[in-house]
N, C-alpha and C positions, 0 to 999 in steps of 0.2 A: 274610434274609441281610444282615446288616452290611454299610456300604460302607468300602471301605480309601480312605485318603485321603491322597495322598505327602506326605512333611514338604518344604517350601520351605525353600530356604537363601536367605534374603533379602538375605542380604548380597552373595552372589555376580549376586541378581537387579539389584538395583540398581547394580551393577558394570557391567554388560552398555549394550552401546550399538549404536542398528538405525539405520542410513541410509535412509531414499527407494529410495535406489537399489539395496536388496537385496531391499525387498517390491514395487518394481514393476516391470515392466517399461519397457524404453528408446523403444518408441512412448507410452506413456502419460506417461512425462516430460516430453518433447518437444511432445506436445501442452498438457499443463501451463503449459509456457512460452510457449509461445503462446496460449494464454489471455489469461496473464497481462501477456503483454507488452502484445495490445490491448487489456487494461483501462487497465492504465497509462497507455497513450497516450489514450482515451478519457477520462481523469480528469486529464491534462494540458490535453487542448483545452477541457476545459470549464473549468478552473481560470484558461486564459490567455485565454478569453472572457469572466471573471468579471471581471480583472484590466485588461482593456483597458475594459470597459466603467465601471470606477471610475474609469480615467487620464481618460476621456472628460467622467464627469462631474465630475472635479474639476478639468478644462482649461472645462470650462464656465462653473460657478462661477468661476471663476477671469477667465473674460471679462467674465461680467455684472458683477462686484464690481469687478475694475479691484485685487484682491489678490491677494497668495498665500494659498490656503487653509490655515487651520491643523492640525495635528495632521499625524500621519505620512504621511509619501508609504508608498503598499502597496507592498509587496514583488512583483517579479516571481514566480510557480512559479517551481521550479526540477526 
């Protein structure tokens, strides 16, 4: 026995548009977000550890040499 196979209309598929918010539910959102927010912040402290410890060492160089060190000041995270 043959299988039947429906004809797609591709153009109507491509058309079509699914939000988050219709394939999941609103506890599993929310906990999403709060994931995400503590990665964030978890990938903030460690970028503004990263960042304090270059102002560090380049206030250091900067004592021993009696200059300003050259090239860019780092940018704070943001």
């Amino acid at each position: 026995m043959p299988r039947k196979f429906k004809t797609v209309d591709y153009e109507a598929t491509l058309d079509q548009t699914v939000s988050i918010r219709e394939c999941l539910p609103p506890e599993h959102l929310a906990q999403a977000e709060t994931v995400l927010q503590a990665r964030a912040e978890e990938r903030y402290q460690l970028e503004q550890a990263g960042y304090e410890a270059q102002m560090a060492e380049r206030a250091a160089r900067q004592q021993q040499s009696g200059r300003k060190p050259s090239g860019p000041v780092p940018k704070p995270p943001f």
